[in-house]
C-alpha positions as CSV (number, residue, x, y, z in Angstrom):
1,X,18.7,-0.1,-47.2
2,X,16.4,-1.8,-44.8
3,X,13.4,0.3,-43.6
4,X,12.4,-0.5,-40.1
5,X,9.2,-2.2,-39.4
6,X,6.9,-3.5,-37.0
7,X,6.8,-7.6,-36.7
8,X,4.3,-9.2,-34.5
9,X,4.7,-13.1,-33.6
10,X,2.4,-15.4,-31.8
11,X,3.0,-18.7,-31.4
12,X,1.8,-21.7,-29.4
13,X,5.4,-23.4,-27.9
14,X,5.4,-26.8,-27.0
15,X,6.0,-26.6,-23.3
16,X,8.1,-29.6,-22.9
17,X,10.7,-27.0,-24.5
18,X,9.7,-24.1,-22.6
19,X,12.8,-22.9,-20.7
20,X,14.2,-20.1,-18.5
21,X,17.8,-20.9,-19.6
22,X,17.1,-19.2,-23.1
23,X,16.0,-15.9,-21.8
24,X,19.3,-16.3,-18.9
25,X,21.5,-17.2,-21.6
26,X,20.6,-14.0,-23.6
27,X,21.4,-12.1,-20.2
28,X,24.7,-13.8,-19.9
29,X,25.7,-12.8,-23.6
30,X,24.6,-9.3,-23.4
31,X,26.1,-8.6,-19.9
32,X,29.6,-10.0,-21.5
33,X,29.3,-7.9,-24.3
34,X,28.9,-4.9,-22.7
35,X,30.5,-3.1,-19.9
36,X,28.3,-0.6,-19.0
37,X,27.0,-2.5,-16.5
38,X,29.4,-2.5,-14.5
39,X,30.8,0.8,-12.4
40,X,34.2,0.0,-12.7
41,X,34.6,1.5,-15.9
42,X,34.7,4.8,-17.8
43,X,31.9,3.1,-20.2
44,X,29.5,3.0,-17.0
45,X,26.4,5.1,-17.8
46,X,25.0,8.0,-15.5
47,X,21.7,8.8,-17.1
48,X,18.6,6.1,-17.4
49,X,18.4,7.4,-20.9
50,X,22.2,6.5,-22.4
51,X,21.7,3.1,-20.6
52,X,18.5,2.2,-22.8
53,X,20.0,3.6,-26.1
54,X,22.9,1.4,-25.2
55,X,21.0,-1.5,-24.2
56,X,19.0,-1.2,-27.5
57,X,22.3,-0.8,-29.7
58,X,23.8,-3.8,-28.1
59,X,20.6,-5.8,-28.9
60,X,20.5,-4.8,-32.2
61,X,24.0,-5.8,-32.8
62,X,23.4,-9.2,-31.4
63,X,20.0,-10.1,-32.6
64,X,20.5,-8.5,-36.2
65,X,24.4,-8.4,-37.0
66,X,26.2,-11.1,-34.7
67,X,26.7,-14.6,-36.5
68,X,26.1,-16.6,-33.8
69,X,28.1,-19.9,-33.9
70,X,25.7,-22.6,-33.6
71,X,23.6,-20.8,-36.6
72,X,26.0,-19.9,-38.6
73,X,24.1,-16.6,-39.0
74,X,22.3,-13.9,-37.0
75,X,19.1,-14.9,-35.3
76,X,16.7,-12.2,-36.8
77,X,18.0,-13.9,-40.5
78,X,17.3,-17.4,-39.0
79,X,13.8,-16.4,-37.7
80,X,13.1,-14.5,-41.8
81,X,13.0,-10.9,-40.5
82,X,15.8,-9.6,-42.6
83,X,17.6,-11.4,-45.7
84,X,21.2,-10.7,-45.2
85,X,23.2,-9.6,-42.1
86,X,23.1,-6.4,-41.4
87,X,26.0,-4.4,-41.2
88,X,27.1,-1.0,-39.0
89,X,26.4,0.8,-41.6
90,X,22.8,-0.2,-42.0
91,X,21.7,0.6,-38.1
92,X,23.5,4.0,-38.9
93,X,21.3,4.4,-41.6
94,X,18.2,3.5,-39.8
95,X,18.9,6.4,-37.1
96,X,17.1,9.5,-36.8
97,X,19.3,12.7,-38.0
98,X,20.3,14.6,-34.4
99,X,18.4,17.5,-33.4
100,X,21.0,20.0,-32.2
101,X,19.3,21.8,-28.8
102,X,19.6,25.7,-28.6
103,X,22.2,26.6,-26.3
104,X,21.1,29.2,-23.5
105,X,23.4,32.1,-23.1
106,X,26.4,32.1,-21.2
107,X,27.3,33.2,-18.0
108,X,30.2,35.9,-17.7
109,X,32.8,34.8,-15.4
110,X,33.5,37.1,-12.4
111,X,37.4,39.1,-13.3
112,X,39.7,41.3,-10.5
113,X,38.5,44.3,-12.2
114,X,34.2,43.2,-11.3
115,X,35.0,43.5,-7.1
């Protein structure tokens, strides 16, 4: 299993090969991949929160799973962060077990008989 960690990189980029078409290109991809941005479908989310677990579930999947074609692997693998590409199985794994919320009491429906 891979454990999660923290990783944190500093660099000093040449800035002939500084770029906004990297960081649009990553937009592109992930706004293809996923349909919940769009309100035209039944995938579209309601709540702030469900968008940012998706968001971070779609990242995952492209950064750490995804073999991207002109690497011929997933970029987390290229950049050394994990050794192999991950699998469904292994974000499942990394996942906190669900907390099941304590339901409040329900409300009794008005019948003929209450009027």
């Amino acid at each position: 299993m891979c454990a999660p960690y923290f990783y944190c990189c500093r660099s000093n980029p040449d800035p002939d090969h500084i770029s906004t078409s990297y960081a649009e290109r990553q937009n592109l991809n992930i706004r293809m991949e996923s349909r919940r941005w769009t309100r035209l479908t039944n995938a579209f989310s309601k709540k702030a929160e469900n968008m940012a677990y998706q968001i971070a579930i779609n990242f995952m999947h492209h950064n750490f799973i995804r073999k991207h074609m002109t690497l011929r692997m997933p970029p987390a693998m290229k950049n050394s962060l994990i050794e192999y590409p991950m699998t469904i199985a292994d974000i499942v794994e990394m996942l906190p077990l669900p907390v099941a919320k304590k339901r409040g009491p329900y409300k009794k429906r008005p019948t003929d008989s209450d009027s």
